[in-house]
Backbone as JSON, one array per atom type, in Angstrom:
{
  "sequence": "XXXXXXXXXXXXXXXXXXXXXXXXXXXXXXXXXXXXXXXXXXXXXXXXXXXXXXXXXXXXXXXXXXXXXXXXXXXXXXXXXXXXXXXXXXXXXXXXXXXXXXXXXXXXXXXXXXXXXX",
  "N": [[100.76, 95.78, 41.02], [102.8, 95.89, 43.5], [105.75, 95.2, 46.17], [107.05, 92.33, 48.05], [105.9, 90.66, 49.19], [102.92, 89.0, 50.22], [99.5, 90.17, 50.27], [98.33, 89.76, 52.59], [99.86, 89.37, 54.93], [100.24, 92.04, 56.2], [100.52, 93.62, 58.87], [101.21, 91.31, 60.47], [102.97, 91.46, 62.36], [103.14, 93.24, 64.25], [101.36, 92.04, 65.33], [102.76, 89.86, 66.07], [105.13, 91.23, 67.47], [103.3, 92.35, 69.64], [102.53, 90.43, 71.08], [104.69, 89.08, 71.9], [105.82, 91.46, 74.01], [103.88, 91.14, 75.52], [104.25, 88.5, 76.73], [106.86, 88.78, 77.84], [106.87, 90.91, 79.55], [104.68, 89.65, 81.44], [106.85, 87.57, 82.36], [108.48, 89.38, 83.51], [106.94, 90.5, 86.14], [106.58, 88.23, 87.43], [108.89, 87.65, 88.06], [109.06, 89.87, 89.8], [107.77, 89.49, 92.04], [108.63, 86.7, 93.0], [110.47, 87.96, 93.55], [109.81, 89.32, 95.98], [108.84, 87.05, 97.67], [111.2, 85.94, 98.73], [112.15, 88.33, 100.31], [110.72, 88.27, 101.95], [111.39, 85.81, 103.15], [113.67, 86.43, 104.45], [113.73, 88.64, 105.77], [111.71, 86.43, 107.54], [113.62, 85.16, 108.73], [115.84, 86.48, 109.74], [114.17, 88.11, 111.79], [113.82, 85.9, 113.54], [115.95, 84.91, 114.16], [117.43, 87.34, 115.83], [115.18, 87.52, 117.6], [115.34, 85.38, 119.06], [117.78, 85.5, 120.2], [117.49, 88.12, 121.75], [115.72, 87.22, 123.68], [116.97, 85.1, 124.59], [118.9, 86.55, 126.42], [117.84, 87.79, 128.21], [116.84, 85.25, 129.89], [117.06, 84.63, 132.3], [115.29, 85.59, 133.79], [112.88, 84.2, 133.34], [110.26, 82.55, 131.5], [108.45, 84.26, 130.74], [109.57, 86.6, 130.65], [111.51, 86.46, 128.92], [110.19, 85.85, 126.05], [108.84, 87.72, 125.9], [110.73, 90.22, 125.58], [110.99, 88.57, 123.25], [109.02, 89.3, 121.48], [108.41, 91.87, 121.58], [110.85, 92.05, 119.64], [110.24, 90.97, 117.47], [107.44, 92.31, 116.74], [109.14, 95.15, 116.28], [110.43, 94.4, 113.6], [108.39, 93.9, 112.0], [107.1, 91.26, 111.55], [105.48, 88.25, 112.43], [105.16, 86.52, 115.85], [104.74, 83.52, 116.19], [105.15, 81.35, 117.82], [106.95, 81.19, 120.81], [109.09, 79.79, 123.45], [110.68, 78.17, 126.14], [113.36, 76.28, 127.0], [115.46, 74.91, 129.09], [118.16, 76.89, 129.22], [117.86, 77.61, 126.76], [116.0, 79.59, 124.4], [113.3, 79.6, 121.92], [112.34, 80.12, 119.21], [109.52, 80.77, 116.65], [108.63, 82.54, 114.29], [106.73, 84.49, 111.26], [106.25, 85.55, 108.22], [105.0, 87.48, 105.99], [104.34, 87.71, 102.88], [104.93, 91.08, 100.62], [101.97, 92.52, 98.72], [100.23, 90.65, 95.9], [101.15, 88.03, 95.79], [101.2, 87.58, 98.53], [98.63, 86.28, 99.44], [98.69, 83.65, 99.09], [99.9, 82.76, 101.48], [102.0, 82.74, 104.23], [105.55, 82.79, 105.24], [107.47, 81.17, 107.38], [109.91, 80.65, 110.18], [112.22, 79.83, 112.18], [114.28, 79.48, 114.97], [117.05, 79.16, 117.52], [118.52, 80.3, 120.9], [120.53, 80.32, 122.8], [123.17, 79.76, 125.46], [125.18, 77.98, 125.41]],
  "CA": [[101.09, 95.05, 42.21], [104.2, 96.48, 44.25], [105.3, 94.94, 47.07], [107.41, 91.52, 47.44], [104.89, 89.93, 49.97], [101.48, 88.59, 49.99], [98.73, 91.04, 50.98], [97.63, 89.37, 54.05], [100.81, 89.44, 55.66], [100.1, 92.73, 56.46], [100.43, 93.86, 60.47], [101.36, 90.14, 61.61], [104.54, 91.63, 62.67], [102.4, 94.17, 64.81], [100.53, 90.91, 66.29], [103.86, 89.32, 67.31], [105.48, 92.06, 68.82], [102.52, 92.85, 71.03], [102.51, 89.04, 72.07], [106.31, 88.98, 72.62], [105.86, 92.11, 74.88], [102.77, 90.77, 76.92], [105.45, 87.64, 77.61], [108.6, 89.73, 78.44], [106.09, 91.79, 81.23], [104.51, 88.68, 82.62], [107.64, 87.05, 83.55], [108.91, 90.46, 84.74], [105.79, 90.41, 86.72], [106.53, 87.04, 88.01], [109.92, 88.09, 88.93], [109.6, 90.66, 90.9], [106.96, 88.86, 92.92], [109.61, 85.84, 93.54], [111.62, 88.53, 94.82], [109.27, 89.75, 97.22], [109.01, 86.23, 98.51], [112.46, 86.05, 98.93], [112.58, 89.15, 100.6], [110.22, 87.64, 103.1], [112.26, 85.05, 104.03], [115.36, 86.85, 104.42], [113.19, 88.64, 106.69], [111.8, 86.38, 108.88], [115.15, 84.5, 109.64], [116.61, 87.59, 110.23], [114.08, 88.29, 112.89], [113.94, 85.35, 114.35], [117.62, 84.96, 115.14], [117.58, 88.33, 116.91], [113.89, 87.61, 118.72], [116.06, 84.57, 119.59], [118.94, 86.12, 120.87], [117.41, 89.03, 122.63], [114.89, 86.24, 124.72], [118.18, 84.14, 125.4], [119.22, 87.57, 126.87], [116.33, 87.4, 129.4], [116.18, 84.24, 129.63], [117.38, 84.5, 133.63], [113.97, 86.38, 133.96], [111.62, 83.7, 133.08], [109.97, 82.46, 129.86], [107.45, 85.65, 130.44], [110.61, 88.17, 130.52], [112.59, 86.1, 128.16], [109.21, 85.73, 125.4], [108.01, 89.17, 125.88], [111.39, 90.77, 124.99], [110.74, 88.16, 121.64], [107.94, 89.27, 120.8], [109.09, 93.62, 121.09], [111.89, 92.48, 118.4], [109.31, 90.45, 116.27], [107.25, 93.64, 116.54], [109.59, 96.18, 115.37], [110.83, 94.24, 112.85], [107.29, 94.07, 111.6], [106.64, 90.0, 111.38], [104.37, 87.55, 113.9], [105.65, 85.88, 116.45], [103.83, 82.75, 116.4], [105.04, 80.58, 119.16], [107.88, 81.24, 121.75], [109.24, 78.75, 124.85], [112.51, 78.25, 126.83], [113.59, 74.92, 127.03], [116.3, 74.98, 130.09], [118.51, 77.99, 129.19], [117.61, 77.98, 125.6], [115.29, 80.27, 124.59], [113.28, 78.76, 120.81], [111.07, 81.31, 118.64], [108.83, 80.34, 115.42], [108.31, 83.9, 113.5], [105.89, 84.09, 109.91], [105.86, 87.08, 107.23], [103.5, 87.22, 104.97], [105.16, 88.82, 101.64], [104.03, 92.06, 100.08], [101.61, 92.18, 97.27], [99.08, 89.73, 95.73], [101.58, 86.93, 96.41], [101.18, 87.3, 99.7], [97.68, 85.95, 99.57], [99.19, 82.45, 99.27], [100.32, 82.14, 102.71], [103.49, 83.53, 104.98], [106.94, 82.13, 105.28], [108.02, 80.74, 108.58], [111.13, 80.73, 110.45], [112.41, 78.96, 113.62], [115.74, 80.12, 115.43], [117.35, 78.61, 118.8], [119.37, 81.18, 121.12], [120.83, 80.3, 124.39], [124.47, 80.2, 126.21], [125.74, 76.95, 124.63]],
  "C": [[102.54, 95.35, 42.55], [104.56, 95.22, 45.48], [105.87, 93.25, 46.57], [106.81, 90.43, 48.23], [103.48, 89.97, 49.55], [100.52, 89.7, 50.6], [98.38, 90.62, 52.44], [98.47, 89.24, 55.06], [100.83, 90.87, 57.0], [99.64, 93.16, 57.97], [100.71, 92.72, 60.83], [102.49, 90.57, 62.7], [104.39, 92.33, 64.1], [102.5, 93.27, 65.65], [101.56, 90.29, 67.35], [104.3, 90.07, 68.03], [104.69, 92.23, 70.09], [102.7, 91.58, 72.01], [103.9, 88.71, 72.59], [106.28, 90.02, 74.35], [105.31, 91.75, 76.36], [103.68, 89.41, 77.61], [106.53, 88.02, 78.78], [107.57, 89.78, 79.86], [105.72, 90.29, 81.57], [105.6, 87.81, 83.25], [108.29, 88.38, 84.08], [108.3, 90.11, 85.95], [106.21, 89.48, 87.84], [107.67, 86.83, 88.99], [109.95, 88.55, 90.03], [108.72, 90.51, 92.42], [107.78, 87.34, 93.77], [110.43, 86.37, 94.36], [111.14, 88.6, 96.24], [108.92, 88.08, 98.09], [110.28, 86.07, 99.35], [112.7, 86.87, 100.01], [111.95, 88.99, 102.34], [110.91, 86.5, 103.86], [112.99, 84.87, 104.8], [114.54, 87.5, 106.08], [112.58, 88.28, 108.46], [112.39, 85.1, 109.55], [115.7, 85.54, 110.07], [115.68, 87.81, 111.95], [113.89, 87.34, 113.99], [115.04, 84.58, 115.22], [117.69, 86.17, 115.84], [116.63, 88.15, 117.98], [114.82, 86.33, 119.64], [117.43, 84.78, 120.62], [118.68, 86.81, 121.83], [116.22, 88.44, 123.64], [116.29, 85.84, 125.23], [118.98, 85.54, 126.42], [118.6, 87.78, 128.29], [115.77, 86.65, 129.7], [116.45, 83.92, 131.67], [116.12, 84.9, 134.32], [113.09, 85.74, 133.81], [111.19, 83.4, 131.94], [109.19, 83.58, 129.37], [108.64, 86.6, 130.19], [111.37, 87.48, 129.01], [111.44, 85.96, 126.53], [108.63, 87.35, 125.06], [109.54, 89.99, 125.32], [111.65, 89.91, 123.51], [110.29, 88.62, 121.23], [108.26, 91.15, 120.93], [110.01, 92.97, 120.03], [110.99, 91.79, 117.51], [108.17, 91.68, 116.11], [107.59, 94.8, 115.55], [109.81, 95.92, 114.44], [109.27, 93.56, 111.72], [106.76, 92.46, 110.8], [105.92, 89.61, 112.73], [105.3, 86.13, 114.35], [104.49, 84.75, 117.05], [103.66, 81.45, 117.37], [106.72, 81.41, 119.88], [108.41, 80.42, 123.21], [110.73, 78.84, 125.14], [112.07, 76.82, 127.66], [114.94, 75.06, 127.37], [116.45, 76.7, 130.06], [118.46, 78.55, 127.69], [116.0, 78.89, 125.25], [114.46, 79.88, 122.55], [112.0, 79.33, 120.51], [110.66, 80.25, 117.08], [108.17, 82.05, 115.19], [107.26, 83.44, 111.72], [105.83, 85.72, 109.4], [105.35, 86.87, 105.81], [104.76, 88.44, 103.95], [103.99, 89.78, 101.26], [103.2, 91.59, 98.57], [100.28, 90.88, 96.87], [99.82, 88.25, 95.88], [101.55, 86.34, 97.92], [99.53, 86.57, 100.15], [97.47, 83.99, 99.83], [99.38, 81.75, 100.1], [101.68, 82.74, 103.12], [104.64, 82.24, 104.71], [106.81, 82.09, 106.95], [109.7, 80.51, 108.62], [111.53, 80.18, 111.83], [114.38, 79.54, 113.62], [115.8, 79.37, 117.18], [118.2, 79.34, 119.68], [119.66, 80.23, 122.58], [122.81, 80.12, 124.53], [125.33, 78.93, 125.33], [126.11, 77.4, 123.08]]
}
């Protein structure tokens, strides 16, 4: 008999590592899926202060001229423009982006922005 351990000890060490590893990766995992929410957010505030801005821009034009140039910058910037109105000379968007990935199955992010001369 060699050896300053018990026989049955033998590979536990194996067992934990693998189960440490499969931890580590799932909160990676979990991470980089928080990001991508995140990233959605950032998103669609970002576009809905510009869809906001560039309506309040056109807002002398009507809620159709001043809505319709919302909805080209919610477009390019590749989110949904889910309501739009002009309330006097203010011009007042609601944007939604759905994150990438299997998180996105959850539901979008929303965003609200207010543009006008004031």
């Amino acid at each position: 008999m060699s050896g300053c351990g018990d026989s049955s000890d033998r590979g536990s060490a194996s067992v934990w590592s693998v189960g440490a590893l499969a931890a580590l990766l799932t909160v990676a995992v979990a991470v980089v899926h928080l990001g991508g929410v995140a990233v959605a957010r950032h998103q669609a505030e970002s576009a809905a202060d510009l869809a906001a801005l560039a309506g309040a821009g056109r807002v002398v034009g009507g809620e159709q001229a001043a809505c319709g140039r919302a909805g080209e910058i919610t477009g390019r910037m590749r989110v949904r423009l889910d309501s739009c109105r002009v309330q006097g000379w203010d011009v007042l968007v609601e944007v939604s982006a759905r994150p990438a990935g299997p998180v996105g199955r959850f539901g979008a992010t929303t965003a609200r922005a207010r543009a006008g001369p004031r």
